[in-house]
Biopython code that builds the backbone (N, CA, C, O; Angstrom):
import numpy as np
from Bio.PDB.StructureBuilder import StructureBuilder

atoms = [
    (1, "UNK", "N", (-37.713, 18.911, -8.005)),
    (1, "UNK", "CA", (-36.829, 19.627, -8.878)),
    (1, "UNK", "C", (-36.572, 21.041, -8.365)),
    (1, "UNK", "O", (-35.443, 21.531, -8.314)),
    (2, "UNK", "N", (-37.520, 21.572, -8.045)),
    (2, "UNK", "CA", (-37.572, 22.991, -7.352)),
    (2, "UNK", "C", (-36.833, 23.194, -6.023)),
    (2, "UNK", "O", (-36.137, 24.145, -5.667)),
    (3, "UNK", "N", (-37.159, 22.055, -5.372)),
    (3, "UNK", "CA", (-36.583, 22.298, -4.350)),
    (3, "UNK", "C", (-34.994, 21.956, -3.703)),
    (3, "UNK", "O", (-34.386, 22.283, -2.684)),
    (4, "UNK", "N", (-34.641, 20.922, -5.178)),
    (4, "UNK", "CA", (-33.182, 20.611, -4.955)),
    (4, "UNK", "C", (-32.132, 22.021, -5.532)),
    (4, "UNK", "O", (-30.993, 22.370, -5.221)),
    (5, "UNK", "N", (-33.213, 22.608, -6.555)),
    (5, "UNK", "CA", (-32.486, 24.021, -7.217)),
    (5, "UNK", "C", (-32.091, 25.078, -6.410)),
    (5, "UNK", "O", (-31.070, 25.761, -6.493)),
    (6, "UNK", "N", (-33.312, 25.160, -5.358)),
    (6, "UNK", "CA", (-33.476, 26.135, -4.004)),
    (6, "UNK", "C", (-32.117, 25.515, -3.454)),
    (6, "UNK", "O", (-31.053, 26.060, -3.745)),
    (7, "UNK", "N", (-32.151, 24.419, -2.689)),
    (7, "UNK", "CA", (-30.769, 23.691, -2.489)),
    (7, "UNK", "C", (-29.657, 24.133, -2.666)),
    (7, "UNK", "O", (-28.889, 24.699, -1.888)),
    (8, "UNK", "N", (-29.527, 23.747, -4.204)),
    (8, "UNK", "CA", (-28.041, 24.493, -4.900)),
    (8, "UNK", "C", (-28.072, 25.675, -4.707)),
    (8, "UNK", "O", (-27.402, 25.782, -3.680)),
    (9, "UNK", "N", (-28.396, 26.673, -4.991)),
    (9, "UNK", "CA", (-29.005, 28.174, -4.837)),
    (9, "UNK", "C", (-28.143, 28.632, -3.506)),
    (9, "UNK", "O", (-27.074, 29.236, -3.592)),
    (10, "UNK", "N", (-28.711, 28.288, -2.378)),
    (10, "UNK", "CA", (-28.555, 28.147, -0.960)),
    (10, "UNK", "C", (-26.812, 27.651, -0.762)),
    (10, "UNK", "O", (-25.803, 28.261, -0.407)),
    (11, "UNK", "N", (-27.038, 26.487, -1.117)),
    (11, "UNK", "CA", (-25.241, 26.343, -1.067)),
    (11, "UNK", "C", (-24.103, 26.546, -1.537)),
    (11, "UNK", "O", (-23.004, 26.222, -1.088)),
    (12, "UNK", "N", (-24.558, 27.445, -3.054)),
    (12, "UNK", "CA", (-23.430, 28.314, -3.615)),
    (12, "UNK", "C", (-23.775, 29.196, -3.169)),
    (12, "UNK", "O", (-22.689, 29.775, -3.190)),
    (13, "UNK", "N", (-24.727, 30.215, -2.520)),
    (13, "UNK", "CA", (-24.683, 31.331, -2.062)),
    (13, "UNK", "C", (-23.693, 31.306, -1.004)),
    (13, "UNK", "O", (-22.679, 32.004, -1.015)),
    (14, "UNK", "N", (-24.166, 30.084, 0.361)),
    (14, "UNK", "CA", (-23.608, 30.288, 1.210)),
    (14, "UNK", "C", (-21.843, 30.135, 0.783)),
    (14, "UNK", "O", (-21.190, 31.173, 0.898)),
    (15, "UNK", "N", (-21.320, 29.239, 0.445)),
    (15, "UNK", "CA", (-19.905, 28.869, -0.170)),
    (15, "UNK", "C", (-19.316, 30.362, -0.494)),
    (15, "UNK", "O", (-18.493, 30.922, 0.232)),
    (16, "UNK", "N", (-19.783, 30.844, -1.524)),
    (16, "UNK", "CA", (-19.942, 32.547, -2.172)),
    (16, "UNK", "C", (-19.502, 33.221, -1.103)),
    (16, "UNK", "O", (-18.458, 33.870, -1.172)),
    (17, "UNK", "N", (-20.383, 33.146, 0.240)),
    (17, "UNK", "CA", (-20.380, 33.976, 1.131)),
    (17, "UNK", "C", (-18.823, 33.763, 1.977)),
    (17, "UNK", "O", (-17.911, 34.589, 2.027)),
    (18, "UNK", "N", (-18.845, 32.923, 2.360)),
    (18, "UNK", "CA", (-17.526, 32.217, 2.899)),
    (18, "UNK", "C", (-16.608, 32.331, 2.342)),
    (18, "UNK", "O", (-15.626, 32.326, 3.084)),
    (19, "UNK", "N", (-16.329, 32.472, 1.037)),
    (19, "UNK", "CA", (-14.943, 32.601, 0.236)),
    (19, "UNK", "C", (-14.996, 33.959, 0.562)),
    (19, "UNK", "O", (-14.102, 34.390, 1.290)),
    (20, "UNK", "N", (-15.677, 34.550, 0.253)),
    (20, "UNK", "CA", (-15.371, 36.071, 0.150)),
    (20, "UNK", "C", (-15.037, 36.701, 1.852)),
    (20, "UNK", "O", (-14.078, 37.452, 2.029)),
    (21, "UNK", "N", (-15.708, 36.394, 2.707)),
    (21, "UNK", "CA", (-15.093, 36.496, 3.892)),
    (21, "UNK", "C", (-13.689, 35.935, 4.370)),
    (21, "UNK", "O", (-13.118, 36.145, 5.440)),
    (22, "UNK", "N", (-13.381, 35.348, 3.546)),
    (22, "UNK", "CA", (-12.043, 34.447, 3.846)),
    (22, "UNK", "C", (-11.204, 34.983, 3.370)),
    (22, "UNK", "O", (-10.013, 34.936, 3.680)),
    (23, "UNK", "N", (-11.781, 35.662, 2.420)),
    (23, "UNK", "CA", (-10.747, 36.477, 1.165)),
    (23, "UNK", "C", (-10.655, 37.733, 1.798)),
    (23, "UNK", "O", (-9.652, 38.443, 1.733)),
    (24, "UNK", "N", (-11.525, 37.972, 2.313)),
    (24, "UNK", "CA", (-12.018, 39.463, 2.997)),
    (24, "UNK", "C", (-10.492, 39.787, 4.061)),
    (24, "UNK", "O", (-9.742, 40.758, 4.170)),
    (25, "UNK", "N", (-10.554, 38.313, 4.760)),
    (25, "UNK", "CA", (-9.788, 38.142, 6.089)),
    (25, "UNK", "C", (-8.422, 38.286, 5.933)),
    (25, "UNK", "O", (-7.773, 39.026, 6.671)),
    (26, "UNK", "N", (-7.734, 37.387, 4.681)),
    (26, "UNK", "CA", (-6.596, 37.430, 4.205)),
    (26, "UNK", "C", (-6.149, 38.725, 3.592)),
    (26, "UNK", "O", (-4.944, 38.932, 3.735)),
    (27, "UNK", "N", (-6.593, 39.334, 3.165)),
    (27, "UNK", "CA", (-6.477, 40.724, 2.563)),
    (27, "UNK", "C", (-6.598, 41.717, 3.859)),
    (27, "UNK", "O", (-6.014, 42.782, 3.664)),
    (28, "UNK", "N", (-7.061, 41.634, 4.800)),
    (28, "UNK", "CA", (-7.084, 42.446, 5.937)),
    (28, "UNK", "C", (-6.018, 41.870, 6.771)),
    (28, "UNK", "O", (-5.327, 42.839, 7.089)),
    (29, "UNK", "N", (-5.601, 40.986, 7.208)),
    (29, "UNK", "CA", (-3.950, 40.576, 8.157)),
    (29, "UNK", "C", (-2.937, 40.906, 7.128)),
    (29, "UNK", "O", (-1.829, 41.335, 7.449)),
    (30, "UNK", "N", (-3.266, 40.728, 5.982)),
    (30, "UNK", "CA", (-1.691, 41.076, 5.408)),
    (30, "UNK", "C", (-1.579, 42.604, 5.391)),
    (30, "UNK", "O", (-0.667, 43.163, 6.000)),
    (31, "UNK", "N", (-2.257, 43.100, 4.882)),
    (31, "UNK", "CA", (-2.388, 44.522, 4.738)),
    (31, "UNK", "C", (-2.035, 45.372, 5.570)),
    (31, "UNK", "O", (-2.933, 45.765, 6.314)),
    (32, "UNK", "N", (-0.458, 46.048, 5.792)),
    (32, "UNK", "CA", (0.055, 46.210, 6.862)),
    (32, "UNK", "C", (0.436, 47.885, 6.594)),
    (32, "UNK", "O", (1.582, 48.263, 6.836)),
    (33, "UNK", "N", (-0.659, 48.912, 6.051)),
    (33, "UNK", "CA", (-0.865, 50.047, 5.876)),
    (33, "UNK", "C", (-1.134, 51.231, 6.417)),
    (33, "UNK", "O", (-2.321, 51.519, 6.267)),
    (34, "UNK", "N", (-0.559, 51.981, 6.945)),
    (34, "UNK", "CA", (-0.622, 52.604, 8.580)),
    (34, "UNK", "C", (0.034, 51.980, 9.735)),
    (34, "UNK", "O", (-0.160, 52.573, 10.796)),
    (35, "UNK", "N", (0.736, 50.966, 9.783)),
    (35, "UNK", "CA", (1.151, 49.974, 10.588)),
    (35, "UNK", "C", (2.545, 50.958, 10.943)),
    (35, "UNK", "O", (2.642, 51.251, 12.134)),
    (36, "UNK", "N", (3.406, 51.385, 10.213)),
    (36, "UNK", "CA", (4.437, 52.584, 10.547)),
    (36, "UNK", "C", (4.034, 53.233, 11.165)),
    (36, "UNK", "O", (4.403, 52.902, 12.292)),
    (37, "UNK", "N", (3.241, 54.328, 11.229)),
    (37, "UNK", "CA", (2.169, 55.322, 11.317)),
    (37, "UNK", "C", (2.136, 54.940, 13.235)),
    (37, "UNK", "O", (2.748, 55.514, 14.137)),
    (38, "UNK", "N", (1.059, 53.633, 13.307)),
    (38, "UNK", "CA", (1.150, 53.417, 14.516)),
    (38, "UNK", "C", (2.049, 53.022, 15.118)),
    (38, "UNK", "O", (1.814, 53.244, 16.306)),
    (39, "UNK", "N", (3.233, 52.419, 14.962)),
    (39, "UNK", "CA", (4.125, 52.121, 15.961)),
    (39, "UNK", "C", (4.996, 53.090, 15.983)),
    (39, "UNK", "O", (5.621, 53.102, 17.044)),
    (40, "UNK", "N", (5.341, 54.033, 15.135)),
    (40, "UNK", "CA", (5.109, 55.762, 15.105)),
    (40, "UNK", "C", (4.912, 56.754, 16.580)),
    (40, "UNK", "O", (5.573, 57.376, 17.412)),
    (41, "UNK", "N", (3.750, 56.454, 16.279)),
    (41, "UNK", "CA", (2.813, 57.308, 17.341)),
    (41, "UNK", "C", (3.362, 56.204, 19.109)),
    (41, "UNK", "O", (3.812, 56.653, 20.163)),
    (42, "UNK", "N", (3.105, 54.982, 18.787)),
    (42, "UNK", "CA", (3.883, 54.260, 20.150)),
    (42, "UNK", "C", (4.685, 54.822, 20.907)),
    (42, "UNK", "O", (4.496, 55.103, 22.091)),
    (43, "UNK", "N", (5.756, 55.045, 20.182)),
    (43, "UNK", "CA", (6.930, 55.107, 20.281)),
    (43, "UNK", "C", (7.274, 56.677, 20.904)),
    (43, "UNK", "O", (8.175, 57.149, 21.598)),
    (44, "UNK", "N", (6.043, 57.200, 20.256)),
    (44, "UNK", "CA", (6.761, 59.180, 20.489)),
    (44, "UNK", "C", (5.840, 58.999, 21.941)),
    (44, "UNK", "O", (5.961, 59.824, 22.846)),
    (45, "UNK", "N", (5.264, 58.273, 22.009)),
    (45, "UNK", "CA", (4.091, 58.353, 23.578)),
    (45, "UNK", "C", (4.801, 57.829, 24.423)),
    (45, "UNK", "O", (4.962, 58.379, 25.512)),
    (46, "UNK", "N", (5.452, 56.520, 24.083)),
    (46, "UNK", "CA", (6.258, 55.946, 25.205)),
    (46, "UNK", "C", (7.328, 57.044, 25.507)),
    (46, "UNK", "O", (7.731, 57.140, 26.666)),
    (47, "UNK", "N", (7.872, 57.976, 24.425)),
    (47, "UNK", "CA", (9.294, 58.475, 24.897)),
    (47, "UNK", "C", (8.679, 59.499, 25.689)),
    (47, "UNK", "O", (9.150, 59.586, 26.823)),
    (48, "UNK", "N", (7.423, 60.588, 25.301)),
    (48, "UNK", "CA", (6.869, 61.682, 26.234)),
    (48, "UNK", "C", (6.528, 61.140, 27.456)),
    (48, "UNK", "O", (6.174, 61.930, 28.331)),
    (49, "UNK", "N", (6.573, 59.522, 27.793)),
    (49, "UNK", "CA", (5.934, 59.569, 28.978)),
    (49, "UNK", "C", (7.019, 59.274, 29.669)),
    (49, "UNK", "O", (6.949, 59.630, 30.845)),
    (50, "UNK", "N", (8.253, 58.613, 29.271)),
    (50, "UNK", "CA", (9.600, 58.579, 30.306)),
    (50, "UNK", "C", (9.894, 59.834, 30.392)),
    (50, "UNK", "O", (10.292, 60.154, 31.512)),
    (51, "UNK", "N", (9.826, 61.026, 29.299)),
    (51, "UNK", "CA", (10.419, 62.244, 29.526)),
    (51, "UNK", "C", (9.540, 63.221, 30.790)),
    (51, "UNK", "O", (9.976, 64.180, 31.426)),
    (52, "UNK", "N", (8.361, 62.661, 30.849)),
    (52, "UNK", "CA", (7.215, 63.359, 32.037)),
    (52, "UNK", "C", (7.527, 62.717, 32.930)),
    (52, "UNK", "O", (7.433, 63.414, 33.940)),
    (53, "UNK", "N", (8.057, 61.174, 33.291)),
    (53, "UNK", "CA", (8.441, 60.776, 34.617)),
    (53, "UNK", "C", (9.761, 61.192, 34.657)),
    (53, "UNK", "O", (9.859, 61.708, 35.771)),
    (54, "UNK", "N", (10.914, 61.280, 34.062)),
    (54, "UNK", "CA", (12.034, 61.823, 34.645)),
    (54, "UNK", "C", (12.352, 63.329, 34.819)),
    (54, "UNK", "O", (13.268, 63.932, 35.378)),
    (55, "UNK", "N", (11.138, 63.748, 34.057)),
    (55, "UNK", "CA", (11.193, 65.630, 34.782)),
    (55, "UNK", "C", (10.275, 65.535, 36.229)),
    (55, "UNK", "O", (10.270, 66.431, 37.073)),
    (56, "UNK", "N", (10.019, 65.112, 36.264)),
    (56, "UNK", "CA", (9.161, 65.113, 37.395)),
    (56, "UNK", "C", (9.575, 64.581, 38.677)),
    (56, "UNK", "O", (9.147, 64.887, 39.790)),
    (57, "UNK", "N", (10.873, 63.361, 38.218)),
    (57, "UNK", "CA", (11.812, 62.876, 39.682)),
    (57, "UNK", "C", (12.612, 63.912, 39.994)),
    (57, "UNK", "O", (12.874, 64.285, 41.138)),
    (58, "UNK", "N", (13.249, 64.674, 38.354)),
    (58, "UNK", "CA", (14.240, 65.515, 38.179)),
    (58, "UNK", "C", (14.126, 67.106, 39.271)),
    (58, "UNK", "O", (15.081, 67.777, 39.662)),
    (59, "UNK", "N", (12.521, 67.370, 39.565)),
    (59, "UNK", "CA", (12.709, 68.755, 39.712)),
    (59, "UNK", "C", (12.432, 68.452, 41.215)),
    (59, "UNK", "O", (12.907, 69.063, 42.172)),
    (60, "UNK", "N", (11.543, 67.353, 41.243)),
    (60, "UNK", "CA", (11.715, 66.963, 43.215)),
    (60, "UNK", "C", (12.632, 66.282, 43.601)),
    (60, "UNK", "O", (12.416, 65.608, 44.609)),
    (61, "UNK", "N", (13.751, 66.214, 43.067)),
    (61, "UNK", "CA", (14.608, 66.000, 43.836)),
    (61, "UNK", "C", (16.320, 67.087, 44.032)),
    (61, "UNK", "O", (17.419, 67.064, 44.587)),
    (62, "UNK", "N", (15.031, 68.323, 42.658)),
    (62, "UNK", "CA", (16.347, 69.433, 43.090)),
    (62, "UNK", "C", (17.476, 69.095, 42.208)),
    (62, "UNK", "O", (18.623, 69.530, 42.311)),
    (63, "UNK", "N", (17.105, 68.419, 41.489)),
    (63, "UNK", "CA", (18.654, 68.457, 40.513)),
    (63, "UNK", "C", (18.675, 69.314, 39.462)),
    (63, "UNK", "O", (19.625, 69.990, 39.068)),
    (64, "UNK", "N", (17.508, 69.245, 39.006)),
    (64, "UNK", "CA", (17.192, 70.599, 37.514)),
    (64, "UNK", "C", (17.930, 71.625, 38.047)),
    (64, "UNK", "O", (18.788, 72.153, 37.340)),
    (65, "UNK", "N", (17.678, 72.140, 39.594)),
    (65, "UNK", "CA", (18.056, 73.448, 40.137)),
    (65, "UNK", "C", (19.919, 73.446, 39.855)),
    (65, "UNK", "O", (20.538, 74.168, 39.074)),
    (66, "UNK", "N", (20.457, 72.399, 40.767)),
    (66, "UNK", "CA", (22.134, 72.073, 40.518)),
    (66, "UNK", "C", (22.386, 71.595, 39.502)),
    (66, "UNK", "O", (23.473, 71.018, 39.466)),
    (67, "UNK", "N", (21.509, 71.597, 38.168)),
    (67, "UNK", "CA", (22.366, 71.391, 37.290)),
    (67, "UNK", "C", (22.460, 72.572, 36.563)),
    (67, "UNK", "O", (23.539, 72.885, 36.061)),
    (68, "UNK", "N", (21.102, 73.527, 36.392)),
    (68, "UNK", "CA", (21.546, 74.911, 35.984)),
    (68, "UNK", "C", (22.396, 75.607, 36.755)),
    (68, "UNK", "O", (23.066, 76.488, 36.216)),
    (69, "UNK", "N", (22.539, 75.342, 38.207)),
    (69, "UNK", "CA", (23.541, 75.969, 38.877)),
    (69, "UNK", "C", (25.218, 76.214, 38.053)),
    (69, "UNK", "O", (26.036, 77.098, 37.796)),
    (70, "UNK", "N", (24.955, 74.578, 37.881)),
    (70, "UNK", "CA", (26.489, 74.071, 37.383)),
    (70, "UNK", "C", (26.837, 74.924, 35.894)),
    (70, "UNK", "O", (27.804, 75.577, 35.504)),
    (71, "UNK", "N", (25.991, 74.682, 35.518)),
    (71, "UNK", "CA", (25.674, 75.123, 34.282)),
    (71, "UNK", "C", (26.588, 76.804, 34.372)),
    (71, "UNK", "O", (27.758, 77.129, 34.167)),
    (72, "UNK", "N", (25.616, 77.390, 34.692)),
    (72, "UNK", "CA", (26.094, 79.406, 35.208)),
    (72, "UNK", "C", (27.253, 79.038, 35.423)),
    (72, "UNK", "O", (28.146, 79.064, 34.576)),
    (73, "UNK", "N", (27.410, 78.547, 36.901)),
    (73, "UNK", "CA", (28.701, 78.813, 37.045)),
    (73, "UNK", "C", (30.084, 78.154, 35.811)),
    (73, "UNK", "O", (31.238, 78.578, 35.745)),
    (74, "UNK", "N", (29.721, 77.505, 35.322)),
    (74, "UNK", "CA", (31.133, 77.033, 34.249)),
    (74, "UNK", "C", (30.882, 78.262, 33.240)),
    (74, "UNK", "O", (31.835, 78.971, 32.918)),
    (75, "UNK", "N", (29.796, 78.466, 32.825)),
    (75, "UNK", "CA", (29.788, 79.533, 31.586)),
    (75, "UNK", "C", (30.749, 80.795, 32.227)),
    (75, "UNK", "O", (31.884, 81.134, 31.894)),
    (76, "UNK", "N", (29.671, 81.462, 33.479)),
    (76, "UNK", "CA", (30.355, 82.292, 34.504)),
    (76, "UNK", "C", (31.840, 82.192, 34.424)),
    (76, "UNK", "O", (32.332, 83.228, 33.979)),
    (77, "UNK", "N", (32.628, 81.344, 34.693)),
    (77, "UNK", "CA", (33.821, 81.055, 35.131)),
    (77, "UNK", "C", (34.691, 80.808, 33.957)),
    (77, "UNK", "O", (35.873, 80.464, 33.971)),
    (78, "UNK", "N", (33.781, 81.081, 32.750)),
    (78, "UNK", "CA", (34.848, 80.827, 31.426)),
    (78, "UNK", "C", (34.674, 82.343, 30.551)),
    (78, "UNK", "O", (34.926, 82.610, 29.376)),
    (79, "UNK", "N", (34.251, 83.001, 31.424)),
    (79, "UNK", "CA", (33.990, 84.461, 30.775)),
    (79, "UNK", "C", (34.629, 85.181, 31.968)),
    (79, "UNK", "O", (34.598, 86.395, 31.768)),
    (80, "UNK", "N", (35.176, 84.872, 33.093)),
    (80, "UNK", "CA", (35.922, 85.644, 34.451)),
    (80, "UNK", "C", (37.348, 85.213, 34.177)),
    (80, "UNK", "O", (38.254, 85.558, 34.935)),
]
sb = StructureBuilder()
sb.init_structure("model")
sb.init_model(0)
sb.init_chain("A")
sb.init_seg("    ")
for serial, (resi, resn, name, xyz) in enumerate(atoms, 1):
    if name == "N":
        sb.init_residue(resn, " ", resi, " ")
    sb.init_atom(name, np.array(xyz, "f"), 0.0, 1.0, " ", f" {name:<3s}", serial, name[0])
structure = sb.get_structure()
């Protein structure tokens, strides 16, 4: 008698345990809270890091320089 009670005991605990992890699980994949937040933050990293590789082709290859050039001179040339 005792020991079939221990039994039951044991296998609604464990069951107990399992639902609630299951429940645990479903409530954690849906839960999509900060999820903006991070693809957020993605997004501003991906753009700083094309903006650090194209300043960086930009100034070795001397164009930053001819384009402020261009730059002066039209302002220059619309005030002469």
């Amino acid at each position: 008698m005792i020991h079939s009670m221990c039994t039951f005991l044991y296998v609604s605990a464990t069951r107990a345990g399992e639902m609630a992890a299951r429940g645990l699980i479903r409530r954690l994949s849906r839960d999509e809270r900060g999820q903006a937040s991070a693809e957020y933050a993605l997004v501003l990293m991906a753009a700083a890091g094309l903006a650090i590789l194209f300043g960086t082709w930009a100034v070795r290859n001397g164009n930053v320089q001819k384009i402020f050039e261009n730059v002066l001179k039209s302002i220059l040339g619309d005030m002469g």
